[in-house]
KEBA-800192 format. One line per field, with one value per residue (C-alpha): residue number from 1; x, y negated, z. Coordinates in steps of 0.05 Angstrom, whole numbers. Example, Ala and Ser with C-alpha at 12.3 -4.5 7.8 and 13.67 -1.06 7.14 Angstrom:
REM KEBA-800192
num = c(1,2) $
x = c(246,273) $
y = c(90,21) $
z = c(156,143) $
This chain:
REM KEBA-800192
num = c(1,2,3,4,5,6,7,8,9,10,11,12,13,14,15,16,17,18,19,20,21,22,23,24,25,26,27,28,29,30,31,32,33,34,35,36,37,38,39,40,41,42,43,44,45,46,47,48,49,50,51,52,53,54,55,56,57,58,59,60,61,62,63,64,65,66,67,68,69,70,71,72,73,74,75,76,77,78,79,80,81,82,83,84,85,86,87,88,89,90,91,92,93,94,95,96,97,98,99,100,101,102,103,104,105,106,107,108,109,110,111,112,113,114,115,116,117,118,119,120,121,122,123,124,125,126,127,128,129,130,131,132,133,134,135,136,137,138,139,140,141,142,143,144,145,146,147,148,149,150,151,152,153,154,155,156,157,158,159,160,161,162,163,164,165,166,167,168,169,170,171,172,173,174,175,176,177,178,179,180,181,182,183,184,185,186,187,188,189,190,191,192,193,194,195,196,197,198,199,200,201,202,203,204,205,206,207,208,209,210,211,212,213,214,215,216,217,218,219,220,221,222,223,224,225,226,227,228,229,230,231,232,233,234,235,236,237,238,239,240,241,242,243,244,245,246,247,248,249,250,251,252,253,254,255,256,257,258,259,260,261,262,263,264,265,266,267,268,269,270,271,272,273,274,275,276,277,278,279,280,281,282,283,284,285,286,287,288,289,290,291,292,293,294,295,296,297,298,299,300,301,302,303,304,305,306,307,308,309,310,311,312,313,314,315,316,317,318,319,320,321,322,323,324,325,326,327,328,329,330,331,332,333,334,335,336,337,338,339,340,341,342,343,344,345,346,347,348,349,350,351,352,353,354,355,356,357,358,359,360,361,362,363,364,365,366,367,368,369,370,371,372,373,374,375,376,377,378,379,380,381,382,383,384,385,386,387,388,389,390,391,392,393,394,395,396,397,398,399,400,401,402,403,404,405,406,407,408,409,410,411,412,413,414,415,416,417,418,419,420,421,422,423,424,425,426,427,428,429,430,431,432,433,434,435,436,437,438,439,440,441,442,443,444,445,446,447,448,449,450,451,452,453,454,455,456,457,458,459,460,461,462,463,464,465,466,467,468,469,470,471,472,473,474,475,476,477,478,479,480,481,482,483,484,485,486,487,488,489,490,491,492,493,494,495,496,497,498,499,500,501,502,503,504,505,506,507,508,509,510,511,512,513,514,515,516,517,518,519,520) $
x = c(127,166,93,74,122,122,42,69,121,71,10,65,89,18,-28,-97,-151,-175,-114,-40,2,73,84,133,144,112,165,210,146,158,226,213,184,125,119,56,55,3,-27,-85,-126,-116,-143,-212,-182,-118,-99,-112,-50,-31,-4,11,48,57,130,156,118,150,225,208,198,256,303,276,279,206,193,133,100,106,76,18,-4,-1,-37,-98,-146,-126,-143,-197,-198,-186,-170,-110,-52,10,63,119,195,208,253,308,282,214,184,117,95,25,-7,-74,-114,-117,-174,-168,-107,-118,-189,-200,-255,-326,-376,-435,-404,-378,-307,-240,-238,-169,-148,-208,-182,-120,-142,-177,-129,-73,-114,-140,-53,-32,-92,-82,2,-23,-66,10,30,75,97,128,97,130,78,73,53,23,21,-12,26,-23,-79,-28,-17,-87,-112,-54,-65,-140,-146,-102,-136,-168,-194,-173,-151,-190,-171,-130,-106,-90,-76,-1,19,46,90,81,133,137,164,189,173,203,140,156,107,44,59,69,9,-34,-19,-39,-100,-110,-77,-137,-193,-171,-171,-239,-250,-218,-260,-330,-310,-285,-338,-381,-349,-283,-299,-337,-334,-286,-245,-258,-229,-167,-157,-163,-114,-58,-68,-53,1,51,18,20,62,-3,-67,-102,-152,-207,-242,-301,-331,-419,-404,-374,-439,-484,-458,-466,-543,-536,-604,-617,-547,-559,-619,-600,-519,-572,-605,-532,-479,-421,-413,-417,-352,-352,-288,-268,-204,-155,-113,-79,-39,-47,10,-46,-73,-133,-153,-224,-225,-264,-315,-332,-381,-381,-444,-413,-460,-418,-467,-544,-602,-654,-667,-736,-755,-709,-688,-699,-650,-626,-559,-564,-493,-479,-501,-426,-411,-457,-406,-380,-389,-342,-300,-282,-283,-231,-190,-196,-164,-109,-96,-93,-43,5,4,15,-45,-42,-110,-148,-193,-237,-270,-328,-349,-410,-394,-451,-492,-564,-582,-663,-666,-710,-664,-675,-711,-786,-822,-861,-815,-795,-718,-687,-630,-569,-603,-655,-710,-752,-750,-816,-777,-827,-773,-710,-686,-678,-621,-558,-604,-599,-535,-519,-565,-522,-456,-477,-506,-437,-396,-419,-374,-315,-342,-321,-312,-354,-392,-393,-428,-429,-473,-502,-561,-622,-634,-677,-614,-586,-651,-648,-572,-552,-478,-458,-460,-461,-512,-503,-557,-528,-550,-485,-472,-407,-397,-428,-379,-322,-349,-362,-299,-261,-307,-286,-216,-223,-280,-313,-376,-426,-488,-532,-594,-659,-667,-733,-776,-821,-784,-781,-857,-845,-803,-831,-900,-901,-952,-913,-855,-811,-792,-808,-747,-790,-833,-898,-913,-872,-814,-829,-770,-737,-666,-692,-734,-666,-629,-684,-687,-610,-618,-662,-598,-552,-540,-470,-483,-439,-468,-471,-495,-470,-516,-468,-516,-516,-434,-431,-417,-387,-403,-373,-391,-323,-280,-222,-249,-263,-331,-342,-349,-327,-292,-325,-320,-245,-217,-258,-262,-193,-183,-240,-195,-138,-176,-190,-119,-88,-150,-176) $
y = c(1474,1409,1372,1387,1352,1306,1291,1296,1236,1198,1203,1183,1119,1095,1064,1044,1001,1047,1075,1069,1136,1098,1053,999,951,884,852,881,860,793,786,807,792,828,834,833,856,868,925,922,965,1022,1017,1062,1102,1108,1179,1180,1158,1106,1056,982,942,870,838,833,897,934,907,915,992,991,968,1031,1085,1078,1106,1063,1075,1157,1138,1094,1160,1201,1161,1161,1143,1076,1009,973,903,871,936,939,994,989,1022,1016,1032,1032,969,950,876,884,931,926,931,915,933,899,921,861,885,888,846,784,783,710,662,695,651,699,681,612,617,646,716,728,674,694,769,737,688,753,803,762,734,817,834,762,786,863,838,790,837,873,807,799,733,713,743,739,739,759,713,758,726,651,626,572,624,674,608,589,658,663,595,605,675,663,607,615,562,584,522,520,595,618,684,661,700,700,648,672,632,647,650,659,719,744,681,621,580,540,491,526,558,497,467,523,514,439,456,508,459,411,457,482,414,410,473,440,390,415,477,427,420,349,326,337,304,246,183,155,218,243,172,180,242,219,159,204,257,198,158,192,162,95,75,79,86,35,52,3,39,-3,-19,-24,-106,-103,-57,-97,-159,-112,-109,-31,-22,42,72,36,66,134,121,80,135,155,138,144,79,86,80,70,91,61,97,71,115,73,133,96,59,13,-21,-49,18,28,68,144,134,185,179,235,235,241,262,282,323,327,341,320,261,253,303,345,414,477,504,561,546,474,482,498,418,401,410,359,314,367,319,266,324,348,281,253,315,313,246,276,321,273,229,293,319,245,245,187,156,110,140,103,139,128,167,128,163,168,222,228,244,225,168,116,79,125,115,142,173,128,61,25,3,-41,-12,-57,-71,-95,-46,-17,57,88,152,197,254,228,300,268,230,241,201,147,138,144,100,40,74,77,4,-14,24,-5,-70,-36,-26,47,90,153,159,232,239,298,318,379,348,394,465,468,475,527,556,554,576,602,603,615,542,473,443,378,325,272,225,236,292,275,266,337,374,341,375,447,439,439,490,549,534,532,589,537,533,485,492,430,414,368,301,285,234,270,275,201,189,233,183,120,139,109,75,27,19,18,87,144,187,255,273,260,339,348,414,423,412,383,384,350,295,269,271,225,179,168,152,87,59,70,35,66,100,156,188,250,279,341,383,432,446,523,530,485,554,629,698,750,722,694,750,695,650,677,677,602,526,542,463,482,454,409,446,427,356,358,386,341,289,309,323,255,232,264,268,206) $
z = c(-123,-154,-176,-101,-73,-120,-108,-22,-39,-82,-22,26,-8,-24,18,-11,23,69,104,112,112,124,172,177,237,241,251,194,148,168,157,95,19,-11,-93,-127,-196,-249,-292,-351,-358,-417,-486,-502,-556,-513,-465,-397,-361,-404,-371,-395,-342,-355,-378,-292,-274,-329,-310,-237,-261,-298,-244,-206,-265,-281,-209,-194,-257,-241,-169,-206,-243,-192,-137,-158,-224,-262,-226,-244,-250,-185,-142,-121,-89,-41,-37,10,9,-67,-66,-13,-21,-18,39,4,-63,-84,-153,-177,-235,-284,-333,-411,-440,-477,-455,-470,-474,-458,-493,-451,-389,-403,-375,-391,-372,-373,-331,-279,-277,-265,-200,-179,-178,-150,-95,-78,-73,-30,17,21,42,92,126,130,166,103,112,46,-26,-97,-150,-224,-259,-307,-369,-339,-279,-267,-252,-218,-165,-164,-146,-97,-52,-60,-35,18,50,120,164,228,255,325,334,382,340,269,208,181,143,78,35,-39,-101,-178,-200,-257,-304,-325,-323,-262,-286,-294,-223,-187,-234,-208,-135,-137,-163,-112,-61,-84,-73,-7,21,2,35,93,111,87,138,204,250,243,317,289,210,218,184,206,209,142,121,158,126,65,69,110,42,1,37,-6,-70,-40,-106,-147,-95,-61,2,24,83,89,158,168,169,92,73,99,57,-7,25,14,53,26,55,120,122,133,173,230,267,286,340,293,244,169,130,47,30,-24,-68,-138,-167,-220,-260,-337,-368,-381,-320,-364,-376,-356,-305,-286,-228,-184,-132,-73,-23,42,94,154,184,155,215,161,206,234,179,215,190,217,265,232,204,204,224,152,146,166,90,67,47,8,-61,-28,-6,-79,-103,-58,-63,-140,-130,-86,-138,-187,-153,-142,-216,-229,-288,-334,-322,-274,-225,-185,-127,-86,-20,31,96,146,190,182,249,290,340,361,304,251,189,191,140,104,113,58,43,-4,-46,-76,-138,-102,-125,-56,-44,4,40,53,81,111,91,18,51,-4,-56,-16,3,-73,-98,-69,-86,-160,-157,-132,-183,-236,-218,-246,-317,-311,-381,-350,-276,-252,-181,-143,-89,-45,-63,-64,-37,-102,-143,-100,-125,-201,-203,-140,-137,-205,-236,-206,-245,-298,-300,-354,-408,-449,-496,-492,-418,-413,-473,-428,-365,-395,-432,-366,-325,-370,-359,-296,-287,-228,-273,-292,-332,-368,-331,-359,-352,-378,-371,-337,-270,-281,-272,-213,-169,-200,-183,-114,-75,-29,-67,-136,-125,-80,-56,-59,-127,-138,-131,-79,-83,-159,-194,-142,-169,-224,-198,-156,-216,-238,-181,-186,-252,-236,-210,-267,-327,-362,-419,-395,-334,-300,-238,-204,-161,-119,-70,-99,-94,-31,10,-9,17,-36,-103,-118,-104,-95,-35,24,55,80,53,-23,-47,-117,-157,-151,-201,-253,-232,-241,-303,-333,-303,-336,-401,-403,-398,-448,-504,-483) $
């Protein structure tokens, strides 16, 4: 009779996913905090019911006679990684109490899947808790840290993230603390980062009438006007890129209404203002129609995002300036629409890029080469140390690696070691891509022109023949180009973003960033 009512009191203070058995009000869930603690899961040679909380799960269960490990046995099987369990009235001070299954301890680096496990269980099961307690219209969560605060934060301002902006019923703003832990800094490291990517996410998901050119520029400077002490803005107007004689740029920003802008950023963090400075280059296609090669229609509203390279890259820099990274950044976004007119490039036309070599566009809908071409040209003035571009370049990328990877075109060994180095920190992955030759006689092979902005056999290896036209306008030996078309957008596959415009991969520009700074 006692285990029954024990089981009875243990059904009544959980609620799983798919129902809630005890109901507090709304508004006493907003008034107060939710906790989010962690579990691992059990050893294999270990009994069934073993439980091993982490170091503020177990003193949370302490404080309360070990009453919510009982309830954790008796709830149900052991979580799995990234399931989680609430359950409500154990604590005076927090209403709601949600557990998340954190996987094997000390998983570490997986060399088969080419990112920290550990730290991605981590971003996953926090993010899985924050959510579940914000359904609850909990408005302020405490969070475990459990064992990496930076990940705990990331997971926790990534999964929360919605872009509801033009709605009329929003989801509840929830407010987010450490708990438990003394590392302040890898907390408030972690939501940066995660404060970097969902700006991203923020403008790649605005509608193109709300982020256009000009707009995206404005946001940009406004993110950066407390920074002022060490950034410098030049938003440059269509008069200033026509002196630069940036004809292949102008050739795809003149079919459309709104002007071009080439927003030009410094972020001078180094003791050492000599310091050669990081470029990155972000193609910033506002909103992508394909031009007179125009797309079909079917979700060519998803071409809003198109500027998601100069969306990472200038939040990367925002991030940069708010962690206050000892290095030079230079950053590089052409802003433009591609849209059809009577203006508008046609196939077949021939354009002039900055270095003055002539490009034959046979599909307008190979726009983002173009626009790069004369950033890269231009870039070059500032005798960078490494030039890292990043695109939504080809749908033949999203092809080869889906949504996995971002994929690496790069002439540098080292460049690329620097790159993968920070992906599996930051489980935003990338993966090495070819660069032969052979996609070079692809582009080069042209009959009116130098170059041709489509290969020679057409949708072939199309990721790889751009990487090979944007190589014909770069001469550091330290080069890479990022193809994100494959993580431009998210459905399910990374269980801590929500389905929409992804701002992959900021992170990892960040921590290559940051990489750089302190290993030089």
């Amino acid at each position: 009779m006692t285990m029954f009512l024990v089981r009875t009191a243990a059904r009544t203070a959980v609620r799983t996913k798919s129902c809630r058995s005890f109901c507090v009000s709304h508004t006493q869930l907003s008034d107060r905090k939710g906790l989010v603690l962690g579990v691992f899961e059990k050893k294999e040679e270990e009994d069934e019911g073993t439980l091993h909380l982490t170091e503020a799960a177990a003193g949370f269960d302490k404080s309360l006679s070990g009453k919510l490990s009982e309830l954790l046995k008796l709830s149900g099987p052991a979580l799995k990684n990234g399931k989680s369990r609430v359950f409500y009235g154990l604590h005076k001070d927090f209403p709601c109490v949600a557990v998340v299954g954190l996987g094997k301890n000390n998983a570490g680096v997986c060399r088969t899947e080419n990112w920290d496990t550990s730290k991605e269980n981590i971003r996953q099961a926090v993010s899985a808790g924050c959510r579940l307690l914000q359904d609850l219209e909990v408005s302020h969560v405490e969070v475990d840290s459990c064992g990496d605060a930076q990940s705990a934060a990331e997971g926790a301002v990534l999964g929360l993230f919605h872009y509801d902006q033009l709605k009329s019923k929003k989801k509840t703003k929830v407010t987010t603390q450490l708990h438990g832990s003394a590392d302040v800094v890898g907390w408030e490291k972690g939501i940066v980062y995660a404060e970097g990517q969902n700006l991203a996410r923020l403008l790649m998901e605005a509608p193109a009438n709300h982020i256009t050119p000009t707009a995206f520029a404005k946001t940009i400077e406004e993110k950066l006007a407390p920074h002022a002490d060490r950034v410098t803005i030049h938003k440059r107007p269509q008069a200033w890129i026509e002196e630069q004689q940036m004809g292949a740029f102008l050739s795809v920003s003149k079919g459309s209404e709104e002007p071009p802008v080439f927003l030009e950023l410094h972020y001078n963090g180094s003791p050492d203002s000599k310091q050669p400075p990081l470029l990155l280059v972000g193609k910033g296609i506002t909103f992508d129609s394909g031009g007179i090669s125009l797309k079909p229609s079917a979700s060519m509203d998803a071409m809003r995002a198109d500027m998601g390279g100069a969306a990472t890259v200038c939040a990367s820099i925002v991030t940069a300036a708010s962690l206050k990274l000892p290095v030079n950044i230079v950053g590089l976004a052409p802003l433009c629409e591609n849209m059809p007119s009577g203006k508008a490039t046609k196939p077949g036309d021939v354009v002039k890029a900055k270095n003055g070599k002539t490009i034959q566009v046979d599909n307008t809908d190979a726009e983002g080469r173009l626009i790069l071409a004369d950033a890269l040209c231009y870039g070059h003035v500032f005798n960078p140390r490494a030039i890292v571009n990043v695109a939504t370049l080809t749908g033949a990328m999203d092809v080869a690696l889906g949504s996995a990877a971002a994929g690496v075109f790069t002439n540098s060994d080292w460049l690329w070691e620097q790159l993968h180095r920070a992906s599996v920190v930051t489980g935003d992955r990338v993966w090495r891509m070819p660069l032969f030759q052979h996609y070079t006689k692809q582009v080069t092979d042209s009959q009116l022109a130098d170059l041709n902005n489509i290969g020679k056999y057409s949708r072939s290896g199309g990721a790889c023949t751009a990487a090979a036209f944007l190589r014909e306008f770069v001469k550091a030996p330290h080069w890479a180009h990022l193809d994100i078309a494959g993580v431009m957008s998210n459905k399910d596959e990374v269980p801590y973003l929500r389905k929409g415009m992804s701002g992959r991969p900021t992170r990892t520009l960040v921590e290559f960033a940051a990489g750089l700074a302190h290993n030089g």
